[in-house]
C-alpha positions, 0 to 999 in steps of 0.5 A: 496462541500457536508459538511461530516456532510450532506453526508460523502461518497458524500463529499470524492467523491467530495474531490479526484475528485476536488483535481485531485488526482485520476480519474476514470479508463476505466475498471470497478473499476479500477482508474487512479492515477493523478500526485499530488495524485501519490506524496502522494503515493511516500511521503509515500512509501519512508518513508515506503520503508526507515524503511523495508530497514533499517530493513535487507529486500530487495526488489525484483519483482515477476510475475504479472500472476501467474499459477492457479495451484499454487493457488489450491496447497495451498485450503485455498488460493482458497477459501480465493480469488477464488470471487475476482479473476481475470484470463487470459484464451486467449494469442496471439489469442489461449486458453490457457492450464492453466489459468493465474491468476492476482495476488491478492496476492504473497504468491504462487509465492514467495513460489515457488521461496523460495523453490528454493532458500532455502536448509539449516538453513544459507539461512535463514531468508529470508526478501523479500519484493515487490512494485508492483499492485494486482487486487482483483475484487470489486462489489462496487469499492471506490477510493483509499478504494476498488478498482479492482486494488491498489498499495502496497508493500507486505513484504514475508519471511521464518524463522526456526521457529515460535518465529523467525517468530512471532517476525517479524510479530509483527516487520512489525505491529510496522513500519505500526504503526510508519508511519501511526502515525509519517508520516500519522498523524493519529492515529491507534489501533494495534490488532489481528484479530478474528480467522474468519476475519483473512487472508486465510491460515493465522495461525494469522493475526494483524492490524493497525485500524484507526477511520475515521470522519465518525465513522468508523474504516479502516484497513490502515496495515496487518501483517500475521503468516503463520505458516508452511501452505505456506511451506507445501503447496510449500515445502519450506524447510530447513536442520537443523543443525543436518542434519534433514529437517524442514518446515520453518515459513512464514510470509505475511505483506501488506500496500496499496493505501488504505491509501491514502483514510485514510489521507483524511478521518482522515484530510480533512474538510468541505473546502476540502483536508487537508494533513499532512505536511510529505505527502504534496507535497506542503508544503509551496505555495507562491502566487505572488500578483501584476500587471505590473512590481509590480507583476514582481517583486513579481514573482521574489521574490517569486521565490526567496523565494522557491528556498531557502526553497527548500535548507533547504529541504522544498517543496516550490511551486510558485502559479503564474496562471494567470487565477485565482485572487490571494488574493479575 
């Protein structure tokens, strides 16, 4: 394997190939997500999805293909995503009459649907969140760092006003930070962003930043003040308790795959993957040593032996392949 000190891109491309954690998807950019790098997605999105419950959200899932003209409603939103845009123009052998995009994100749709839904100062807050995929087109794909399409959850929601708005901002900033730390084991900045790196349409716009092994910082969280940009732009409004209509404050929040990659830049070394033991699928291998009716007995105890850590909530896992030649 490349040692990171050598080449440090080469080395991780090594590490979630050899590890089959991912492999490279058919389309360009795109990758598949193999069974044990699935888990460590699963590991970490149970913790994440656990706090954003625990915090009064509730999760929800809006369409994949979203109108064209619900981009343009909102310009800053097409001049944020128009280059990393994916759009379906044919359906069921015909053209059709609007493209369709695949959403890169879900602030207009939710807008949409939170127009509807909100009419008076008692439907709010609003807390949403998604787990779902987005495409964002990448020139220069790396996986689980930049791919065409990724997994995450995008947490959306609508307040009366700004200080209400800003305080869940900073609320979904504090969960990121608590699971890249306690869960990730990796160690994170949280900051606001400069008026020119922040989010399109975003008044303003906080994240969590992690320094590699390689000298590099990765934005592994991204929590957004919308102000009432998404609200004017989809007329989500309310009536106060005076009767008067007023633009609800949104906010946008977003932790992906992405950090997938920063566990293994943060862990791995030149012997390769390393996973902190909250994300480790196997948390304790067990490897049977012996022949014969010697190495009968010890598979039996070493399944024995995982079954009771696995009732003490450990994740055990017997490593009993016969091509391969334990203890050398």
């Amino acid at each position: 394997m490349t040692p990171q000190s050598a080449d440090f891109s080469a080395w991780y491309n090594e590490v979630v190939v050899k590890a089959e954690l991912v492999d490279r998807g058919p389309a360009r950019g795109t990758m598949v997500i193999r069974p044990y790098g699935y888990r460590i997605w699963e590991l970490l999105q149970a913790e994440l999805d656990q706090r954003i419950k625990s915090t009064g959200h509730h999760n929800a899932y809006f369409p994949l293909l979203i109108p064209e003209s619900y981009l343009r409603r909102e310009a800053e939103h097409v001049e944020g995503f128009s280059p990393e845009l994916a759009a379906v123009t044919h359906a069921g052998g015909k053209a059709l009459d609007e493209p369709l995009v695949v959403r890169p994100t879900s602030e207009t749709v939710i807008g949409e649907m939170m127009a509807k839904w909100i009419s008076s100062h008692r439907d709010l807050p609003l807390l949403l969140n998604q787990w779902a995929n987005v495409v964002r087109w990448e020139l220069r794909p790396r996986m689980f760092l930049r791919t065409s399409e990724f997994l995450w959850q995008e947490g959306h929601t609508a307040h009366a006003d700004a200080a209400n708005a800003m305080d869940e901002t900073m609320l979904a900033l504090d969960i990121y930070t608590e699971v890249a730390r306690e869960i990730a084991a990796i160690p994170v900045v949280a900051g606001e962003k400069t008026p020119g790196e922040r989010f399109a349409g975003a008044v303003r716009t906080f994240t969590i930043e992690a320094m590699m092994r390689d000298g590099r910082a990765l934005q592994a969280g991204t929590a957004h003040y919308m102000g009432e940009n998404v609200a004017r732009a989809f007329a989500i409004r309310y009536a106060t308790e005076s009767g008067e209509l007023a633009y609800a404050h949104t906010t946008s929040w977003g932790m992906s795959t992405r950090m997938l990659g920063g566990v293994i830049m943060t862990h791995g070394d030149d012997r390769g993957l390393v996973l902190p033991p909250r994300l480790a699928p196997h948390q304790v291998v067990i490897v049977p040593i012996g022949r014969g009716e010697q190495g009968d007995r010890a598979r039996w105890a070493a399944q024995e032996l995982s079954d009771r850590l696995r009732a003490a909530a450990v994740r055990a896992h017997v490593d009993d392949r016969t091509e391969h030649s334990p203890g050398i």
